[in-house]
One Martini backbone bead per residue (centre of mass of N, CA, C, O) as a GRO file, in nm:
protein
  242
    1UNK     BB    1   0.100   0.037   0.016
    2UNK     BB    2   0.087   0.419  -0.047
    3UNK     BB    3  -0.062   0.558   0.176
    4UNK     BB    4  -0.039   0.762   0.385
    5UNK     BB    5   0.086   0.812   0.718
    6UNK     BB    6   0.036   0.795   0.996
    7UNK     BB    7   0.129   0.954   1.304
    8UNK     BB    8   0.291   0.691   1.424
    9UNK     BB    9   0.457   0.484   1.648
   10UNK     BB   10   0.712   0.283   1.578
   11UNK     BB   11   0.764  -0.087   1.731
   12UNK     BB   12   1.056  -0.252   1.644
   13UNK     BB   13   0.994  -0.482   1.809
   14UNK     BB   14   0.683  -0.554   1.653
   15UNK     BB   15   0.639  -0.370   1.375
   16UNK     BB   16   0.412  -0.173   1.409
   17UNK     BB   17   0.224   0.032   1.220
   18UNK     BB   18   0.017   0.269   1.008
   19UNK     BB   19  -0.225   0.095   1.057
   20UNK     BB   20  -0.540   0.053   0.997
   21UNK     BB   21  -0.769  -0.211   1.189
   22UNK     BB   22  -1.106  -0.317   1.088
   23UNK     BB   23  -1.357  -0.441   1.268
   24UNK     BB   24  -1.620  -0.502   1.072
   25UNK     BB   25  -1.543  -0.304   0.795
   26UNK     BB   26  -1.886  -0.414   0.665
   27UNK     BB   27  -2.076  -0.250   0.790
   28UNK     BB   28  -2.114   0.104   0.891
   29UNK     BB   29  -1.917   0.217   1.014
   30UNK     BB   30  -1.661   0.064   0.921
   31UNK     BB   31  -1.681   0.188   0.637
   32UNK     BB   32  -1.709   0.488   0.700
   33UNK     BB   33  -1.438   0.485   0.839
   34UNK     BB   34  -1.245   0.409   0.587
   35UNK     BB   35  -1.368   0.628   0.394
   36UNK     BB   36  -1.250   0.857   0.554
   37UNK     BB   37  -0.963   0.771   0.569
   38UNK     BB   38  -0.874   0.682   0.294
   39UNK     BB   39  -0.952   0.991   0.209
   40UNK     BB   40  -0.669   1.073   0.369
   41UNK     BB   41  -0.425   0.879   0.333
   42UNK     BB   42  -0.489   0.589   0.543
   43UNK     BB   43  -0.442   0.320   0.601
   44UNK     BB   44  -0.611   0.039   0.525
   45UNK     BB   45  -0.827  -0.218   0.685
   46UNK     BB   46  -1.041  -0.468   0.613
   47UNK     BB   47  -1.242  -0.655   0.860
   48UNK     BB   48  -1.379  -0.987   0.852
   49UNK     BB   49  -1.537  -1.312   0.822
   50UNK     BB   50  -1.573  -1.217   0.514
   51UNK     BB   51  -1.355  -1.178   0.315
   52UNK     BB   52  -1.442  -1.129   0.059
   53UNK     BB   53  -1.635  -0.855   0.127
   54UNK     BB   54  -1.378  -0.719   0.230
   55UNK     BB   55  -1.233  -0.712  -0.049
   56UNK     BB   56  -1.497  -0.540  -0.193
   57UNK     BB   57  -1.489  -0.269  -0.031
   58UNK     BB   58  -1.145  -0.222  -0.072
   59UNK     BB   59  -1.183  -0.160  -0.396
   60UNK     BB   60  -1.359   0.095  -0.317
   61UNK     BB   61  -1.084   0.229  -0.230
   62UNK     BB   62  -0.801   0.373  -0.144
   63UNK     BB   63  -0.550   0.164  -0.065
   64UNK     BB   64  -0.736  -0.109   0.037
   65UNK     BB   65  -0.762  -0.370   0.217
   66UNK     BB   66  -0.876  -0.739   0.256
   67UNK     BB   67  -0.982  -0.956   0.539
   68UNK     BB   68  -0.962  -1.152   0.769
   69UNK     BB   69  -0.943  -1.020   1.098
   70UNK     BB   70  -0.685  -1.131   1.172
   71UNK     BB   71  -0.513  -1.043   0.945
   72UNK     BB   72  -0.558  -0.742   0.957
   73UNK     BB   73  -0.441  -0.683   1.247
   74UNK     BB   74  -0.203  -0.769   1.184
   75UNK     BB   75   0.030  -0.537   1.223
   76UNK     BB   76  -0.091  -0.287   1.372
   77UNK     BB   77  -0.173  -0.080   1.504
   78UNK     BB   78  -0.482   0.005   1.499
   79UNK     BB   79  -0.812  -0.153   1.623
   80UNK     BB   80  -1.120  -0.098   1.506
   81UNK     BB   81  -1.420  -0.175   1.653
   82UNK     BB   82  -1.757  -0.238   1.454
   83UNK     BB   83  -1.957  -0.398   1.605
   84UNK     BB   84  -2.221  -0.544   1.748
   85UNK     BB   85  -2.300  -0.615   2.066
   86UNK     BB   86  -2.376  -0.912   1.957
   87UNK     BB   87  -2.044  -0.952   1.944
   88UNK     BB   88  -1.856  -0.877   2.111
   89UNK     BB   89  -1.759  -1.091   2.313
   90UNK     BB   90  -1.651  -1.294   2.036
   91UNK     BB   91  -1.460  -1.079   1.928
   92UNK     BB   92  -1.266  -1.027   2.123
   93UNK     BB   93  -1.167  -1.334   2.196
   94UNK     BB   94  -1.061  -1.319   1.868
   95UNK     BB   95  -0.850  -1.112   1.948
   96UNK     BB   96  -0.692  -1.209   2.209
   97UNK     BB   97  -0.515  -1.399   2.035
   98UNK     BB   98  -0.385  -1.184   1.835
   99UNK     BB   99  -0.311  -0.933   2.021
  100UNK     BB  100  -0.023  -0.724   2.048
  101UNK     BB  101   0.168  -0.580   2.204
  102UNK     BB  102   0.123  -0.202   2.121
  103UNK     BB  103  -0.163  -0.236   2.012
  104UNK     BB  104  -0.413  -0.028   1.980
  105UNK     BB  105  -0.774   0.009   2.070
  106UNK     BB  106  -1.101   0.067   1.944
  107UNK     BB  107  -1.427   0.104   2.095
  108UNK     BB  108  -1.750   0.148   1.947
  109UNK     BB  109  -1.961   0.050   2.148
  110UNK     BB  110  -2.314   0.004   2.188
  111UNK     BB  111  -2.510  -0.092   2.401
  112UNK     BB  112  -2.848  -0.212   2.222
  113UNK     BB  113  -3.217  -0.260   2.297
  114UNK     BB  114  -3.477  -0.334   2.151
  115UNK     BB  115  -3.775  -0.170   2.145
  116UNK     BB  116  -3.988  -0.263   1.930
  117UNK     BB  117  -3.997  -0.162   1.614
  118UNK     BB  118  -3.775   0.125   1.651
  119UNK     BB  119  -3.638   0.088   1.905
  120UNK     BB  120  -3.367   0.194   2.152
  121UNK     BB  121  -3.172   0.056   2.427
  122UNK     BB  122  -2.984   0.082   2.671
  123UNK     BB  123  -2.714  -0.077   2.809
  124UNK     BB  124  -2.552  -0.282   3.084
  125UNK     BB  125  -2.298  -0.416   3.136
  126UNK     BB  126  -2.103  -0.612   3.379
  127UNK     BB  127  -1.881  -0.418   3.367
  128UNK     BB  128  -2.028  -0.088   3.252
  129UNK     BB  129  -1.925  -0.152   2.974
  130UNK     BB  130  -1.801  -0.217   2.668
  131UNK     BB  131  -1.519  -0.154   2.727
  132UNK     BB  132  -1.492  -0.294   3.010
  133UNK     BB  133  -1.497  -0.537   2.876
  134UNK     BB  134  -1.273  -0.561   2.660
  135UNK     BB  135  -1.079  -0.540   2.845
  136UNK     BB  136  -1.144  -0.784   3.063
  137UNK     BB  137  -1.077  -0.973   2.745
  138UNK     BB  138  -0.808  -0.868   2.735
  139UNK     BB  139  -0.468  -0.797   2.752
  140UNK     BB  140  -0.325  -0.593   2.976
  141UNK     BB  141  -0.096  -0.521   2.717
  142UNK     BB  142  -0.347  -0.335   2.569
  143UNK     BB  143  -0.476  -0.094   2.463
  144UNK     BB  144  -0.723   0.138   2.531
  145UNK     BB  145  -1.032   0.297   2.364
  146UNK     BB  146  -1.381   0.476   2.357
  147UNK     BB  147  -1.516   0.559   2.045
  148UNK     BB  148  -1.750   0.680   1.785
  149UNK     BB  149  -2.096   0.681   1.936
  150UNK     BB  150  -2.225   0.914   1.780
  151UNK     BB  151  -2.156   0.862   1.477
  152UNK     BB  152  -2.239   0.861   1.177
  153UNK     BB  153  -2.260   0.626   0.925
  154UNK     BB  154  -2.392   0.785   0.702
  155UNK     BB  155  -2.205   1.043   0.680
  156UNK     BB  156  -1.934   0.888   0.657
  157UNK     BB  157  -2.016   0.742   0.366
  158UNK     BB  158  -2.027   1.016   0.305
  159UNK     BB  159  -1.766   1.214   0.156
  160UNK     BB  160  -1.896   1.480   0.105
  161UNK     BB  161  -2.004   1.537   0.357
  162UNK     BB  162  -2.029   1.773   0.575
  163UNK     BB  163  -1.879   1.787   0.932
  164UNK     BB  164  -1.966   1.870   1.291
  165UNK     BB  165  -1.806   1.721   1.537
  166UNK     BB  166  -1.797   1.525   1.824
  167UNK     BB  167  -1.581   1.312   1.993
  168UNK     BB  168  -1.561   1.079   2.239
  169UNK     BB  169  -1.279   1.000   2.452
  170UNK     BB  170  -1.190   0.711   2.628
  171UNK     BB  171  -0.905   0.658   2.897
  172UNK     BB  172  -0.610   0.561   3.100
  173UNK     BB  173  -0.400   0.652   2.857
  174UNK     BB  174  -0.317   0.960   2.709
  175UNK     BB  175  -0.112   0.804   2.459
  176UNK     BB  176  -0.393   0.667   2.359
  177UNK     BB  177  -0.547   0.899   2.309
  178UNK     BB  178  -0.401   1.074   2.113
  179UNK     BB  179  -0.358   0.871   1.892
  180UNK     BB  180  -0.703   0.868   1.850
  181UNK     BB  181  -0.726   1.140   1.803
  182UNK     BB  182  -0.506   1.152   1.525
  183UNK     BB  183  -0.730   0.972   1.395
  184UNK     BB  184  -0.996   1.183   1.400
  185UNK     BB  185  -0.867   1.424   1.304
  186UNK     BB  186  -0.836   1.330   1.002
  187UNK     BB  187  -1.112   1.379   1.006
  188UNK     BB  188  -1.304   1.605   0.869
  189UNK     BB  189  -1.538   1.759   1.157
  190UNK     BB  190  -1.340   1.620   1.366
  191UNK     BB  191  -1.362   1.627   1.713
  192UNK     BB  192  -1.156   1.539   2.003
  193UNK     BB  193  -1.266   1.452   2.327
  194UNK     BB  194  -1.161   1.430   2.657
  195UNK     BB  195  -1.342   1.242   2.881
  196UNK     BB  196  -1.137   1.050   3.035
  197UNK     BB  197  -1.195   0.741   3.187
  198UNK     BB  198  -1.309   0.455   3.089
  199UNK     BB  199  -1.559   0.465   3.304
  200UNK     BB  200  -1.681   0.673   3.103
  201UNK     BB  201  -1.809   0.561   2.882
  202UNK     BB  202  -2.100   0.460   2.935
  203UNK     BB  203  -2.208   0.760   2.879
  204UNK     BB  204  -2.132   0.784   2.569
  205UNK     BB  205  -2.302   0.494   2.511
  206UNK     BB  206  -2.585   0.607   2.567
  207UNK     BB  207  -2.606   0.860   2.372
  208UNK     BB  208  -2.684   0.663   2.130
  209UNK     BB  209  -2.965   0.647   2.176
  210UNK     BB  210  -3.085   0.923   2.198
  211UNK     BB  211  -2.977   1.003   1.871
  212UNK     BB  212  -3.139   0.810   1.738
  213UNK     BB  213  -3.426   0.907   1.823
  214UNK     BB  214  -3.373   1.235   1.719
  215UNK     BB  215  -3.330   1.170   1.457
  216UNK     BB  216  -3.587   1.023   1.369
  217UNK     BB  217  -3.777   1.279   1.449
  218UNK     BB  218  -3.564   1.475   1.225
  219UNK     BB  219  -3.478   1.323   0.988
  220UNK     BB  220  -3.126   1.325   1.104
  221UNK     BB  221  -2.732   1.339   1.176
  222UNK     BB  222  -2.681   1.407   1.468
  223UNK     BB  223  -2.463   1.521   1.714
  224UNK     BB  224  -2.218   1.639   1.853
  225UNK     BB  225  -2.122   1.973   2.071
  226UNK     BB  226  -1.910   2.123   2.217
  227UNK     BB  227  -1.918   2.409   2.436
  228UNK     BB  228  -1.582   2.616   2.500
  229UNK     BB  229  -1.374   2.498   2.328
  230UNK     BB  230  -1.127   2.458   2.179
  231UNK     BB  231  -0.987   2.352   1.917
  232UNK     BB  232  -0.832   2.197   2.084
  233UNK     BB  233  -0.949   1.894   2.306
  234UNK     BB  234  -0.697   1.700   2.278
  235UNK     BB  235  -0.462   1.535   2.343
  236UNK     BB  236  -0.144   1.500   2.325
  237UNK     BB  237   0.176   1.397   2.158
  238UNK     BB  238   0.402   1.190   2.021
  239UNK     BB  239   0.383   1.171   1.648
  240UNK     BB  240   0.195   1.378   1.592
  241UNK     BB  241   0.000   1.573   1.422
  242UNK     BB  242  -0.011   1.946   1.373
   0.00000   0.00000   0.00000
């Protein structure tokens, strides 16, 4: 692959480099992610249970490949899972197999229980939330960031659509936090803000239903804003994007 690369630190030790690769990202959010980072310039892998659909999605975005899960997590810097809630712990178990000291998770899951024809309702896994559910079934020594549950999977996939709101990200490490921050902002129109650590992500993954609900209502894609904020509200660290 020849697209421009994340400034993302390689761990010469571990060979990880500045791909980052989406588990489910032939869904509607992984897909919608896929497409914006692609058209960013950033090494993408499209990863499926369905090798070939993956490879097929790939087929159609700028410099991305296609395959099998597992396949994709392999030497990625950063693996983002955008699975739904009824999948999560099932893929976390086949996650924590394959992925390696050094490469950071980013976990979009929001758990929501159908309620009714239309409706949908939040729920809390025994953990706490779909994140803390997720560290708590990977290896200790796995970065993990909590993001992205907030954001229309359809304004994603629509590459011309401007984008302007605000991405929530939890995390109990800043430098994991930065590197999750340096990789949101490089999609035009969202902004990174540190909401604190992971078990605040709970508060961010229930905000999914409310905004579910409002789109419904108002027949429209609409996202988060915090007012008051700087124009960068997200940690920094070394080897970002300035």
């Amino acid at each position: 692959m020849t697209g421009t690369q994340l400034d993302l630190p390689t761990d010469a030790s571990t060979g990880h480099d500045s791909t980052v690769a989406i588990v489910g990202g032939t869904g509607a959010l992984g897909l919608g992610l896929a497409t914006r980072w692609a058209h960013s310039g950033i090494n993408v892998r499209i990863g499926s249970r369905r090798a070939d659909a993956a490879k097929t999605c790939a087929d159609g975005l700028p410099e991305a490949v296609g395959g099998d899960n597992t396949a994709m997590i392999e030497g990625a810097a950063v693996v983002v899972v955008t699975v739904p809630f009824s999948a999560h712990v099932e893929t976390m178990r086949s996650i924590a197999k394959v992925i390696q000291p050094g490469q950071l998770l980013i976990d979009t899951t929001a758990p929501l229980m159908p309620v009714g024809p239309r409706g949908l309702r939040p729920i809390v896994p025994w953990a706490g939330s779909a994140a803390e559910q997720a560290q708590a079934l990977l290896p200790d020594d796995i970065g993990m960031v909590s993001a992205l549950q907030t954001v229309s999977a359809a304004t994603l996939q629509d590459a011309e659509r401007r984008l302007d709101e605000d991405v929530l990200i939890c995390g109990d490490h800043r430098a994991d936090k930065a590197v999750a921050a340096a990789l949101i902002n490089r999609i035009p129109g969202l902004r990174a803000v540190d909401c604190g650590p992971l078990d605040m992500s709970g508060v961010c993954e229930q905000i999914t239903a409310l905004l579910i609900g409002v789109n419904r209502r108002y027949k429209t894609h609409a996202g988060i804003r915090l007012a008051g904020l700087p124009a960068t509200a997200a940690p920094s660290g070394p080897g970002l994007p300035v």
